[in-house]
C-alpha angles and dihedrals in degrees: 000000000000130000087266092065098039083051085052090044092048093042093044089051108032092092101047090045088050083056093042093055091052106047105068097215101040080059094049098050088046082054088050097048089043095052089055094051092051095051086055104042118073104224108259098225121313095319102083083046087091098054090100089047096052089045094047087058107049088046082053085052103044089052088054079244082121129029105141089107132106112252085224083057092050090046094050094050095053089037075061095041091049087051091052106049090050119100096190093070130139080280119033105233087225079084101094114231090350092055091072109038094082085053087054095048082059097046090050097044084056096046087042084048103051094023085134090039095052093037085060096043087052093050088047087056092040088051077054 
């Protein structure tokens, strides 16, 4: 997956995460859906490492614990989730190992696009 198709996935999903983020309960089942897929899928290297992170700080942010973060950040990370939870991606996930590499080049653009964002996010739930 090169930067072309992480800048498709990001423009084809952009507006639906937008409306995810800002209907509770759409955001709560995506977490759902997300936390099932983690449990399923083994972590391809230190990428999909982040994945709780990411998670703990979208359901800080659901619960209004958390809203130092940029709305373009939040977006980013559920335009990644919805990527992720669906099996239908650049590169099905029935493909073992391959399957989930283009979900770790998403998961990596986002953590490379909000690094400061989610550093701060990690020193606020350490202060915790």
């Amino acid at each position: 997956m090169d930067a072309k198709d992480i800048k498709e996935v990001f423009e084809k999903n952009w507006n639906v995460a937008k409306e995810t983020l800002e209907d509770t309960e759409k955001l709560q089942a995506l977490l759902q859906d997300l936390e099932k897929k983690i449990k399923d899928v083994p972590h391809v290297g230190d990428v999909l490492a982040d994945l709780p992170i990411l998670v703990s700080m979208i359901t800080s942010y659901l619960k209004k614990e958390y809203t130092e973060i940029p709305t373009s950040s939040l977006i980013a990370i559920v335009v990644a989730f919805i990527y992720l939870v669906n099996p239908f991606d650049l590169v099905p996930d029935s493909i073992p190992v391959i399957g989930l590499l283009d979900d770790a080049a998403v998961v990596g653009f986002v953590v490379k696009s909000i690094h400061d964002d989610l550093e701060v996010y990690k020193k606020w739930k350490e202060s915790k």
